[in-house]
KOLKE-206255 format. One record per residue (C-alpha): residue number from 1; x, y, z. Coordinates in steps of 0.25 Angstrom, whole numbers. Layout:
N
SITE / pos / u / v / w
SITE / NUM / X / Y / Z
...
//
This chain:
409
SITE / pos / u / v / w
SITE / 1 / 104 / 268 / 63
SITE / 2 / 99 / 254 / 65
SITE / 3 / 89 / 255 / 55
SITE / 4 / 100 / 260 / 44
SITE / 5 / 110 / 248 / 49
SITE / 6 / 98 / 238 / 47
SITE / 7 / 94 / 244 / 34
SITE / 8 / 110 / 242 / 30
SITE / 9 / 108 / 229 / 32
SITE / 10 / 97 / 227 / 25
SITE / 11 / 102 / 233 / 13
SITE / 12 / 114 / 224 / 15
SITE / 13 / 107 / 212 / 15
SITE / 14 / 98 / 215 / 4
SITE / 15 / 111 / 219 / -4
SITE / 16 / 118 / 205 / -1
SITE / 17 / 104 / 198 / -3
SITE / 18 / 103 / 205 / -17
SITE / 19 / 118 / 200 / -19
SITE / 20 / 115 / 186 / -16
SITE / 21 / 103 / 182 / -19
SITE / 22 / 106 / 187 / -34
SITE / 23 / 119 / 179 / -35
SITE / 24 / 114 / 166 / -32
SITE / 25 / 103 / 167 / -39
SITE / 26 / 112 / 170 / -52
SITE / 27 / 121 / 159 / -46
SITE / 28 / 112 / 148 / -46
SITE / 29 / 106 / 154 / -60
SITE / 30 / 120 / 152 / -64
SITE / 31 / 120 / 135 / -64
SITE / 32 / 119 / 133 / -77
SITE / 33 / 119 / 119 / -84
SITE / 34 / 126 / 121 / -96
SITE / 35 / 133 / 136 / -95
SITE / 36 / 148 / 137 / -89
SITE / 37 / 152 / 151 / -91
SITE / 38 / 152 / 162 / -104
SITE / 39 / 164 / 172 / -108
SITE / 40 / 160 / 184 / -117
SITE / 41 / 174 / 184 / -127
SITE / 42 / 169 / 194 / -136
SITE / 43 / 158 / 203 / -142
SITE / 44 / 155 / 209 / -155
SITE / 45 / 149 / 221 / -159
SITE / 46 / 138 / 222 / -170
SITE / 47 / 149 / 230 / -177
SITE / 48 / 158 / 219 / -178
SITE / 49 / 150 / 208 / -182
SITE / 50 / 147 / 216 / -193
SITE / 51 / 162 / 219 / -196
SITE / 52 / 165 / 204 / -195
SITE / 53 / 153 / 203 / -205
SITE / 54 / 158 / 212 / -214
SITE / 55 / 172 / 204 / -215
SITE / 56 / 165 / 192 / -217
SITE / 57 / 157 / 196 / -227
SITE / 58 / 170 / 197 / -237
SITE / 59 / 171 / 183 / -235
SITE / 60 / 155 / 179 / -235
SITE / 61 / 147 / 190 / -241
SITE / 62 / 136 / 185 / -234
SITE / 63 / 139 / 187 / -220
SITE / 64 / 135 / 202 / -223
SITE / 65 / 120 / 197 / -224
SITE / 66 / 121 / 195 / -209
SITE / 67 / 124 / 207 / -204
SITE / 68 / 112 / 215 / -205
SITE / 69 / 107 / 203 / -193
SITE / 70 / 119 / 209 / -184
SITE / 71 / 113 / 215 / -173
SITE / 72 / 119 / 213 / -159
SITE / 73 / 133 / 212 / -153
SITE / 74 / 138 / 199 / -150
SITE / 75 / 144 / 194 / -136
SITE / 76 / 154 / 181 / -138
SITE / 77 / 153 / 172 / -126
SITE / 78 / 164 / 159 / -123
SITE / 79 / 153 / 149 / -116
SITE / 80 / 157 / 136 / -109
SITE / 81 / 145 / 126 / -108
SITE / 82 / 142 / 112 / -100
SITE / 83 / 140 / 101 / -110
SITE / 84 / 143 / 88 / -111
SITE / 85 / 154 / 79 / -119
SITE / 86 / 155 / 62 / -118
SITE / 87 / 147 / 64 / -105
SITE / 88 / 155 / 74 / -99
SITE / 89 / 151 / 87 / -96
SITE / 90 / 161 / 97 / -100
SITE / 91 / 161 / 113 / -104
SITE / 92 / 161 / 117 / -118
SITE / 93 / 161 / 131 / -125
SITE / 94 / 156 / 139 / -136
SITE / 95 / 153 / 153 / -139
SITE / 96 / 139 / 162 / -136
SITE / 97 / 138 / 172 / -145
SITE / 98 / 126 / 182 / -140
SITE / 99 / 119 / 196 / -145
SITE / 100 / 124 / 206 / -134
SITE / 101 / 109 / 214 / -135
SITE / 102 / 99 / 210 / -125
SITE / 103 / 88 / 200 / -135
SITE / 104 / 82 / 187 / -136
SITE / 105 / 91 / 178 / -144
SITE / 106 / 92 / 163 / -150
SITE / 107 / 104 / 155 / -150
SITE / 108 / 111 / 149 / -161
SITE / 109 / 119 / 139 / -160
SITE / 110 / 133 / 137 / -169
SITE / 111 / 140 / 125 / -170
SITE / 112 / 152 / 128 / -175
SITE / 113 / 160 / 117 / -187
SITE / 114 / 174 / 109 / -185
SITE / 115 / 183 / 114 / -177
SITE / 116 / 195 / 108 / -171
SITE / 117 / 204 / 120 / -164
SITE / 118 / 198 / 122 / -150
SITE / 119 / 203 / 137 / -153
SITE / 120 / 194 / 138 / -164
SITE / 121 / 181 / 134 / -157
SITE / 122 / 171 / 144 / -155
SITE / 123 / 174 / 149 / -140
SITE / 124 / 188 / 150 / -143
SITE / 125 / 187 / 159 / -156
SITE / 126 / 174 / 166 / -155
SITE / 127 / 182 / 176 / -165
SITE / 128 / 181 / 165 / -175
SITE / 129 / 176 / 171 / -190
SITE / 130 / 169 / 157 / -191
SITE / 131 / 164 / 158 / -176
SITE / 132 / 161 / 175 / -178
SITE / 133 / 151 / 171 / -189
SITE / 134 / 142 / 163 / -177
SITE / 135 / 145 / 172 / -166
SITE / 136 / 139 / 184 / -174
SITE / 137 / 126 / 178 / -175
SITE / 138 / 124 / 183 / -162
SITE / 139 / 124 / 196 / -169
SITE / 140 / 111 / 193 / -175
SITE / 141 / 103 / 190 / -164
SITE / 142 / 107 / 174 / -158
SITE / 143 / 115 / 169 / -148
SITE / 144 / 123 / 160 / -153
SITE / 145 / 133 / 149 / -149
SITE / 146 / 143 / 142 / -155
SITE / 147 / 148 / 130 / -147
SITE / 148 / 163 / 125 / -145
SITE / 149 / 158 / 112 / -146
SITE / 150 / 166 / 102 / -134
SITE / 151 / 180 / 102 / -137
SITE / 152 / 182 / 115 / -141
SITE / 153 / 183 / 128 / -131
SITE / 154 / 179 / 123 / -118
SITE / 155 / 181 / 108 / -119
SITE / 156 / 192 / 109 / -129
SITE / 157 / 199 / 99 / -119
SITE / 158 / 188 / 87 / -126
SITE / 159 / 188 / 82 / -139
SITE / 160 / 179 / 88 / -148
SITE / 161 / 168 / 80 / -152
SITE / 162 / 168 / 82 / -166
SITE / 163 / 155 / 79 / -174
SITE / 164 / 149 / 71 / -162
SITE / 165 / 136 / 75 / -160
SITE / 166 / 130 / 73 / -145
SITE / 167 / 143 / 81 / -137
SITE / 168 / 140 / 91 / -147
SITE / 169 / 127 / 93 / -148
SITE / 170 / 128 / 93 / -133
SITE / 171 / 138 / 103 / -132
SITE / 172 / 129 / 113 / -141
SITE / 173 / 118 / 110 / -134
SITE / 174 / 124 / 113 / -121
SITE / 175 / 127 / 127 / -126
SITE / 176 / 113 / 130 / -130
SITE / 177 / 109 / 128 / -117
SITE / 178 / 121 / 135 / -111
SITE / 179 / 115 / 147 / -119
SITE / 180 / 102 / 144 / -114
SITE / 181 / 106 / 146 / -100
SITE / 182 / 115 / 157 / -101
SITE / 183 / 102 / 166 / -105
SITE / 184 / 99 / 172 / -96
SITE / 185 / 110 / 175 / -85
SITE / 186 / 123 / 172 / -92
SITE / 187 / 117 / 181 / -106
SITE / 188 / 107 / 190 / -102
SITE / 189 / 105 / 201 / -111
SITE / 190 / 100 / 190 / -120
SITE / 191 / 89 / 180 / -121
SITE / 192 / 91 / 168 / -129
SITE / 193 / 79 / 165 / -136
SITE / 194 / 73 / 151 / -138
SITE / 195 / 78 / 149 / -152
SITE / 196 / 89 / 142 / -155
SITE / 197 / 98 / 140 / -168
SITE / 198 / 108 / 131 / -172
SITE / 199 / 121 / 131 / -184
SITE / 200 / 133 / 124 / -188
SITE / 201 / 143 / 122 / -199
SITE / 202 / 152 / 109 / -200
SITE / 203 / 152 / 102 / -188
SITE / 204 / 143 / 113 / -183
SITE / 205 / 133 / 111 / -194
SITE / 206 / 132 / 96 / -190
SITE / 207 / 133 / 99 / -173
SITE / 208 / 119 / 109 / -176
SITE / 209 / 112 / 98 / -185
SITE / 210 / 114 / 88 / -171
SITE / 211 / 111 / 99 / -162
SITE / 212 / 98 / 103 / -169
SITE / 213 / 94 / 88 / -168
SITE / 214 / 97 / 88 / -155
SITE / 215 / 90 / 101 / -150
SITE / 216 / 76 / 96 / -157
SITE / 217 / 77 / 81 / -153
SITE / 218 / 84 / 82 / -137
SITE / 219 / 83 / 98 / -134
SITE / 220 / 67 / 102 / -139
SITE / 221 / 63 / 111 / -128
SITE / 222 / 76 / 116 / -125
SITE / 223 / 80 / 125 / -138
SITE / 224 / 72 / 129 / -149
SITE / 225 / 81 / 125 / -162
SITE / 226 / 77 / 135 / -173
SITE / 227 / 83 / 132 / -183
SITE / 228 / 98 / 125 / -188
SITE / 229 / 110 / 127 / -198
SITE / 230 / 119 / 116 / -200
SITE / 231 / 128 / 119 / -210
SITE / 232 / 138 / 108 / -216
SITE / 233 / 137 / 98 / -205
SITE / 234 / 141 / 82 / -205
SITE / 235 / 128 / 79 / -203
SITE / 236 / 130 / 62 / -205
SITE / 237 / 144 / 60 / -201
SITE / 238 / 144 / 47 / -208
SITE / 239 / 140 / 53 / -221
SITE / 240 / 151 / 63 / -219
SITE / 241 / 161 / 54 / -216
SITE / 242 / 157 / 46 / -227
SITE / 243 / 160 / 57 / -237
SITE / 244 / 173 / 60 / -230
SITE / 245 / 180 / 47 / -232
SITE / 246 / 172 / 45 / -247
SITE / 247 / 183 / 53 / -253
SITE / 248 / 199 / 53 / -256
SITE / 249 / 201 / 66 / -247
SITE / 250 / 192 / 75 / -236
SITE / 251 / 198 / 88 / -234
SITE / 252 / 194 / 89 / -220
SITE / 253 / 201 / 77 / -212
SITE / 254 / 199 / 87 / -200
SITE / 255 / 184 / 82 / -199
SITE / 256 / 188 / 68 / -199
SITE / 257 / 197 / 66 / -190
SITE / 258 / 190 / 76 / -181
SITE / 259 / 177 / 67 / -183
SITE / 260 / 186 / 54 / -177
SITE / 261 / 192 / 61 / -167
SITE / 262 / 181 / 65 / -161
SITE / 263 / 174 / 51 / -164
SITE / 264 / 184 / 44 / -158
SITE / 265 / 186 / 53 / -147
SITE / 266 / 171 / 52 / -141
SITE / 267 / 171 / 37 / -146
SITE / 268 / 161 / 39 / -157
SITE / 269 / 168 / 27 / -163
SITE / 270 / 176 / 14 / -160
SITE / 271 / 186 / 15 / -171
SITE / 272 / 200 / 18 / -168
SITE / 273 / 206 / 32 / -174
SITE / 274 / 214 / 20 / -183
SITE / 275 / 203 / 13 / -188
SITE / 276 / 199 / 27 / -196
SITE / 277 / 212 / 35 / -200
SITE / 278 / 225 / 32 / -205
SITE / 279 / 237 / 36 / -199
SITE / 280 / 243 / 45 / -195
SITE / 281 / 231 / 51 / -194
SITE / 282 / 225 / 41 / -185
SITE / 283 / 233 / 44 / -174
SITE / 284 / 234 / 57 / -176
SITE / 285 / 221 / 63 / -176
SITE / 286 / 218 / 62 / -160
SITE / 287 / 229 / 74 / -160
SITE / 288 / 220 / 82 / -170
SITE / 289 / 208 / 86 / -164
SITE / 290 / 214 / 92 / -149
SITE / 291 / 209 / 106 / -152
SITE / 292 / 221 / 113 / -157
SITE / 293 / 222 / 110 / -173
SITE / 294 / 214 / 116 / -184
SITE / 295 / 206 / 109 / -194
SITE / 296 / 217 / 112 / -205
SITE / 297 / 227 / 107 / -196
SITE / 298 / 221 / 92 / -193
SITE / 299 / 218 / 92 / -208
SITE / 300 / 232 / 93 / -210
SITE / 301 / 237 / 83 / -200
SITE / 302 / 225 / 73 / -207
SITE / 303 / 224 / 71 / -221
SITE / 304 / 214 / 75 / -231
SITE / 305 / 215 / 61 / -240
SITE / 306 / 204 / 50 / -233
SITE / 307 / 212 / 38 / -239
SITE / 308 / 223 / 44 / -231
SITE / 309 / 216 / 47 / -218
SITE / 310 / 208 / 37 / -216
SITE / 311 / 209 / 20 / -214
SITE / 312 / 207 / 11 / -227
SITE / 313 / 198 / 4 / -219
SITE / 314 / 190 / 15 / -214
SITE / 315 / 188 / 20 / -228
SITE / 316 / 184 / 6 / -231
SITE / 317 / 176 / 3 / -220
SITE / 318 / 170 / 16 / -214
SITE / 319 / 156 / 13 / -222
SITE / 320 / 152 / -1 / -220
SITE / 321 / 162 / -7 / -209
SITE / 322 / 161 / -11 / -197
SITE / 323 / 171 / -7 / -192
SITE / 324 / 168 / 7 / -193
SITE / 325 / 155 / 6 / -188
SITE / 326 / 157 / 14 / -176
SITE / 327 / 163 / 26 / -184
SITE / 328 / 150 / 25 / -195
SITE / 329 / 140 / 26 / -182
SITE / 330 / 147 / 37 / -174
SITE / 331 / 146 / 47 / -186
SITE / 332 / 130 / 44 / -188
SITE / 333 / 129 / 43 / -173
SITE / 334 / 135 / 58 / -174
SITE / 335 / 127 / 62 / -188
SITE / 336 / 115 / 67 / -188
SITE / 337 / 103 / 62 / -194
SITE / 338 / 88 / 70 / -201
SITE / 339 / 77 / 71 / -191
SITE / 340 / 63 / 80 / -193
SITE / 341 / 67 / 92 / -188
SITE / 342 / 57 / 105 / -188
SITE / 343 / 70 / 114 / -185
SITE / 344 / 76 / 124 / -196
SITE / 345 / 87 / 116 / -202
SITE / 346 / 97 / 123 / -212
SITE / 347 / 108 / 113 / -217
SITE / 348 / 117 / 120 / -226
SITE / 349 / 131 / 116 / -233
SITE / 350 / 140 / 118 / -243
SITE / 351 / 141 / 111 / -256
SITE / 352 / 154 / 110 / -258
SITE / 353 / 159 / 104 / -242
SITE / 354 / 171 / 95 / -243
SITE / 355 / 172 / 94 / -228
SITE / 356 / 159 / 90 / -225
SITE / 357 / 150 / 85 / -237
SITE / 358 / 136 / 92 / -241
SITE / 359 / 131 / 77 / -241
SITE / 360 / 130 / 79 / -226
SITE / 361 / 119 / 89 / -225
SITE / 362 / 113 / 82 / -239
SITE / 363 / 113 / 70 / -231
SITE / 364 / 107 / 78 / -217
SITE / 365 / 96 / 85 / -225
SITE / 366 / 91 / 74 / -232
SITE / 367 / 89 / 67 / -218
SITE / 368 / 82 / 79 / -211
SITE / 369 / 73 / 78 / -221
SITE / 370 / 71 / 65 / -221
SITE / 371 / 68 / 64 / -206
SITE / 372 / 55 / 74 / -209
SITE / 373 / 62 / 87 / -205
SITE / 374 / 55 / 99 / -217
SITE / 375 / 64 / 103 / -230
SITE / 376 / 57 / 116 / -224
SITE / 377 / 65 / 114 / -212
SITE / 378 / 79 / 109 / -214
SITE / 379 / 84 / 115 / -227
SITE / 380 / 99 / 113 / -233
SITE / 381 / 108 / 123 / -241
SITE / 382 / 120 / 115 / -248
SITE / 383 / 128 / 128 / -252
SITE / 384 / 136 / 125 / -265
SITE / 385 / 150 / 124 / -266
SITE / 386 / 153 / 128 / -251
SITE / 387 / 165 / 120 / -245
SITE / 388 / 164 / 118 / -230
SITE / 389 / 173 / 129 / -225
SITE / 390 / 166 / 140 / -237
SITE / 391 / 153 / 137 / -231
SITE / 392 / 153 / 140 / -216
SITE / 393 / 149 / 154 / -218
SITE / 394 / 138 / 152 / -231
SITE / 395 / 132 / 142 / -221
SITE / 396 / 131 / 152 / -210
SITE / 397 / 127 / 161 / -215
SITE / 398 / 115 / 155 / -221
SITE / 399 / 113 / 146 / -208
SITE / 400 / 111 / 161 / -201
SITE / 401 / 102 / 165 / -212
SITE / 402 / 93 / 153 / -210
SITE / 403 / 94 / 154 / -195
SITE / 404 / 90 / 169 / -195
SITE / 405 / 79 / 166 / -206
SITE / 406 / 74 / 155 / -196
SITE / 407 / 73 / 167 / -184
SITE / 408 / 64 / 175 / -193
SITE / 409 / 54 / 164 / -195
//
């Protein structure tokens, strides 16, 4: 009987060992740097990507063409992040999209364009038809992630900063690294592979251009960049804003005032509000950019007429006075010049943008090129006729093409 009590006890102590021991041991595996927590929203099935193909492609014959790459089940996952914002560490959001079948897998990275609803940023409305496009990627074989950026989701209690490039660069960053440590306790049916991808339209074509600069110059031995699709970014914000104030009327004002509110807010420039923009618009346009209008909605309480919105003086004066000097060095502190890259570079536009002009990725080829980087290697398709908005899904489209060409090599 003694011997069976002992033996009791032994498996008892076994038992509560094989408890423990585990438990800490995922415990402390669990200290993660960048990664807060993951929410699974939602999952779709091989059969409903290809239904939401199918609608799709009524609208853009092309979509049709991806369908024969579908090949796994998708899980949608909400993910809060560390990152950092004007020195501050803070937790921001995005959405990782992942294969539901057991595989190696690279990521891709999407930097989503302008948006100024926090409950249209991407964690918040994964069901999107803009956002459902990226997220069925995944279909095909990535894992992909598609960034709030801060402001939006999680840190929709900041002010976004709007075409600024080290917060945001930083925030994306963070992510890819948050994906990095979530392989493989938090995902592990998967296996993310070494390569990384990167894609943007809009301010997300402009965001992947600085983060691709950013992973070959300060990030080398932490990602293998693969390859990168910047579609109808504003690469030189001075050469853009240039463009935007060079005519009688700009029919996004949203851009603008979205460009100095940020500016303003994270004391990119000295200038006050005043010394840019007429009344009423002046004093208005602190109240635009809370998270809770729509781009068409902030249009309307602007104006489209540049003599109207903005100062005679700044009209004037923004090219060659002092005055302005601090504005004029904040947008190239935030552009992006060429540098020799050896990275697969796709920059791609249409012909016919009113919002953000065509010269910008003219302007940013001719400088890759003529910082060393191969015509072989960074290549640049202006598509003709294409407004801003008509070209979102053209440029995708082919953006995925060249990324999925770039796998096979």
């Amino acid at each position: 009987m003694k011997t069976i009590k002992r033996y009791a006890v032994y498996l008892l102590l076994i038992s509560a060992i094989s408890w423990v021991v585990p438990s800490c041991k995922k415990s402390e595996d669990l200290q993660y740097d960048h990664f807060v927590s993951k929410e699974l929203l939602t999952s779709y099935s091989t059969l409903y990507i290809n239904i939401l193909l199918d609608i799709a492609s009524s609208t853009y014959p092309e979509l049709s063409t991806l369908k024969q790459h579908i090949s796994h089940p998708v899980d949608i996952y909400r993910v809060i992040y560390r990152t950092e914002l004007n020195n501050t560490e803070i937790n921001a959001s995005g959405l990782l999209c992942v294969p539901s079948d057991k595989g190696d897998f690279p990521l891709l990275s999407f930097q989503n364009g302008t948006n100024t609803m926090n409950a249209y940023a991407p964690s918040e409305y994964p069901s999107n038809p803009s956002y459902q496009f990226v997220e069925v990627i995944a279909a095909m074989g990535y894992v992909v992630l598609i960034p709030d950026y801060p402001g939006f989701g999680e840190s929709a209690d900041r002010t976004h900063p709007y075409l600024i490039k080290e917060p945001t660069v930083r925030s994306i960053v963070d992510m890819l690294f948050t994906a990095k440590e979530m392989d493989p306790e938090e995902l592990p049916d998967i296996a993310i592979a070494d390569a990384v991808y990167i894609a943007g339209y809009s301010q997300g074509g402009w965001a992947t251009l600085a983060l691709q600069e950013a992973l070959e110059k300060d990030y080398p031995g932490d990602f293998t960049l693969k390859g990168s699709v910047c579609g109808a970014g504003p690469y030189d914000m001075n050469l853009l804003f240039g463009s935007m104030i060079g005519s009688d009327s700009y029919p996004m004002p949203v851009y603008i005032g979205y460009i100095i509110n940020a500016y303003k807010a994270y004391n990119q420039f000295t200038n006050p509000v005043s010394d840019i923009l007429k009344e009423p618009y002046a004093s208005r346009l602190g109240s635009l950019y809370s998270g809770s209008l729509t781009s068409d909605q902030i249009n309307a309480l602007l104006t489209t007429s540049i003599h109207d919105l903005f100062t005679d003086s700044f009209l004037s004066g923004f090219g060659s006075a002092s005055k302005y000097a601090s504005i004029k060095s904040s947008l190239a502190f935030n552009s992006i010049a060429g540098w020799n890259s050896s990275v697969p570079l796709l920059l791609i536009h249409g012909g016919g943008d009113r919002s953000v002009n065509p010269i910008t990725t003219e302007s940013i080829y001719n400088a890759m090129i003529g910082a060393g980087t191969s015509p072989l290697t960074c290549t640049k398709e202006i598509i003709p006729g294409l407004d801003h908005g008509d070209a979102v899904i053209p440029v995708m489209i082919k953006g995925l093409q060249f990324i999925m060409n770039l796998e096979k090599k």
